[in-house]
N, C-alpha and C positions, 0 to 999 in steps of 0.2 A: 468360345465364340458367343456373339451376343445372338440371342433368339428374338426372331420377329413375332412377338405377342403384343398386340397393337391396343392402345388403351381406348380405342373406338370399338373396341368389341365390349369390353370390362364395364362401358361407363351406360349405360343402354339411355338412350332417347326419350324424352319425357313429352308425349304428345307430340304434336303439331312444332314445336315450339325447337325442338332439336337443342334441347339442352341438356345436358351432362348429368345422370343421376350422381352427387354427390355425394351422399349420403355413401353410396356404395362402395365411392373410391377408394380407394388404396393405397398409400403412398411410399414407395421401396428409397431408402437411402440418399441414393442419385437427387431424386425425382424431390426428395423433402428439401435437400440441402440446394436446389432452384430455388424451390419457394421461399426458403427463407432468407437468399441473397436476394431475393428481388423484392421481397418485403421491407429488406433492412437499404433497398438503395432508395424506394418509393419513401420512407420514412425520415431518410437522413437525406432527401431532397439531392439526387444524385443529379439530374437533368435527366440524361438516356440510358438507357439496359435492352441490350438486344439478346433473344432466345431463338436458337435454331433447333432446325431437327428433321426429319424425314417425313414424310406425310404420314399420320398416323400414330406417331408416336407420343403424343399425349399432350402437346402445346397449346393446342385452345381449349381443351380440357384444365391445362393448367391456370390458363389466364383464369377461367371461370372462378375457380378455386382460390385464386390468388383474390380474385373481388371479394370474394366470401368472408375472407378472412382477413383483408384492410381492417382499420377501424374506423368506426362511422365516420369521422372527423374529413376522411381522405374520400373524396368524390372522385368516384372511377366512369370514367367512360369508355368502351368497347365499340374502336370500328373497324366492322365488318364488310365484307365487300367494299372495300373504302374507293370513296370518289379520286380519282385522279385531282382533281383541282381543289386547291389546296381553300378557297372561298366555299365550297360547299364541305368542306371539312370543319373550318371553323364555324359553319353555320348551324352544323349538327351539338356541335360542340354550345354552342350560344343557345339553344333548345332545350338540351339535356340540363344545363344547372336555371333555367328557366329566365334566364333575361331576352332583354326586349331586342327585337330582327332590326326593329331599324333600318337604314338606307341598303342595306346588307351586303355592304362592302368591307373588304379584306379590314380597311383602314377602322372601320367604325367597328366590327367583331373585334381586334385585337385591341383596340378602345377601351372599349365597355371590358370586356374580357380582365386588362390590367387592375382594371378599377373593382372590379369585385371580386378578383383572389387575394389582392396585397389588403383589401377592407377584412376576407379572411385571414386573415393574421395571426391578429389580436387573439382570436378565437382558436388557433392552431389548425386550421383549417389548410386542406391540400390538395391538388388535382391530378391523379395518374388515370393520361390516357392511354390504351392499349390498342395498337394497331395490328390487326392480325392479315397476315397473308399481304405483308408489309412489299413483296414482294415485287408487287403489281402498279406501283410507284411510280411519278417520273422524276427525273432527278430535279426537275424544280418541287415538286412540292417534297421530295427529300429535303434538299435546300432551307423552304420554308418549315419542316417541323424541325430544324436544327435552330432556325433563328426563334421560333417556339420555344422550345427547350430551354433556351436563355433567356427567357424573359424572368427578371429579376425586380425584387423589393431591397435595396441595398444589396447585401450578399447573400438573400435568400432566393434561390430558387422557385417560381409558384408554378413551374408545371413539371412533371414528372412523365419519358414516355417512355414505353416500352415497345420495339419492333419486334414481329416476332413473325416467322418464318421458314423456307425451308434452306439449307445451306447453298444453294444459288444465290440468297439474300448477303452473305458475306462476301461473295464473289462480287457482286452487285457494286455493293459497299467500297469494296477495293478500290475502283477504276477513281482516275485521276482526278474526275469532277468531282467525286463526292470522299476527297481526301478529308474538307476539312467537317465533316459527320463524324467519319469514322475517327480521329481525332478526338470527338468531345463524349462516345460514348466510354460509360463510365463501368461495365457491368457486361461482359459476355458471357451467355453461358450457351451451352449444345447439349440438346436433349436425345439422348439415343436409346436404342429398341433394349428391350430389357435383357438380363444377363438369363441363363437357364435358373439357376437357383434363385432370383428373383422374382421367373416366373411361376416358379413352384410356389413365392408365396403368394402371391395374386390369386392362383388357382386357388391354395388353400382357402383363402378367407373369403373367397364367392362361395365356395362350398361349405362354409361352417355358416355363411348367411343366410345358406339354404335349409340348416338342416341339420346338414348330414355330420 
């Protein structure tokens, strides 16, 4: 049986800030061989990668982790409590790599947007954004981060996203309108609570961090 030892206890909060001591984390098996498929789809420009899991079980923990260890080249953005409309998503998104707001319209975000990941190119340059608690969606701006997802320079892909969720998120996914999503992701993976002996070494290596 898998045991429920939840990686929100293991990963302690740092300030105000509720961010994932990583330093401390852990990474059992399962848990690595996520990261490294979701590294090698962000890298080889897959479009989408969807990650499920239970509440608890290590998923925004992991995205953090996943940030960490991108290489600089790849500009990651993380949204959180993410807006239903899909205009103030891209407008977060036009923020964070620092170009100009402009009329701040869908049309003129995805504009400017094309024009300055396909000018990162040359440079290898890349964009994975991570939506967490992808959940909470409607199927139009599902929709729109699928026609995201394909935004292309010839046959390169310039965005990269990852949904990430709890497995009502693939439920979600299933229904008939958002067939063709689920069609174009490229990468599913489910994240589940840890096995006994893999909690045993979690346990272990908090305790040898300690000390003892």
């Amino acid at each position: 049986r898998r045991h429920k030892i939840y990686w929100r206890d293991w990963c302690a909060d740092v300030g105000s800030s509720e961010l994932p001591d990583l330093d401390s984390l852990f990474l059992v098996k399962s848990q690595t061989e996520a990261l490294i498929s979701m590294i090698n789809g962000i890298n080889e420009r897959r479009g989408l990668i969807l990650i499920t899991g239970e509440s608890g079980t290590g998923k925004t923990t992991l995205l953090h982790y996943l940030q960490a260890k991108l290489a600089k080249r790849v500009k990651t953005i993380r949204l959180s409590r993410v807006s239903i409309f899909f205009r103030e998503i891209l407008k977060q998104i036009t923020q964070e790599l620092g170009l100009p707001l402009g009329d701040e319209t869908p049309a003129f975000f995805l504009s400017q947007l094309r024009t300055h990941l396909a000018e990162g190119l040359s440079r290898r340059e890349n964009l994975a954004i991570f939506v967490d608690d992808a959940q909470n969606l409607n199927k139009e701006t599902f929709e729109e981060l699928r026609v995201l997802s394909q935004m292309q320079e010839g046959e390169v892909r310039l965005v990269q996203i990852v949904l990430a969720g709890p497995p009502e998120l693939e439920n979600l996914l299933g229904g008939e309108s958002l067939r063709p999503l689920q069609r174009q992701i490229q990468i599913r993976l489910q994240h589940h609570d840890l096995w006994p002996e893999e909690s045993q070494l979690v346990i272990e290596q908090r305790l040898q961090r300690a000390g003892r």
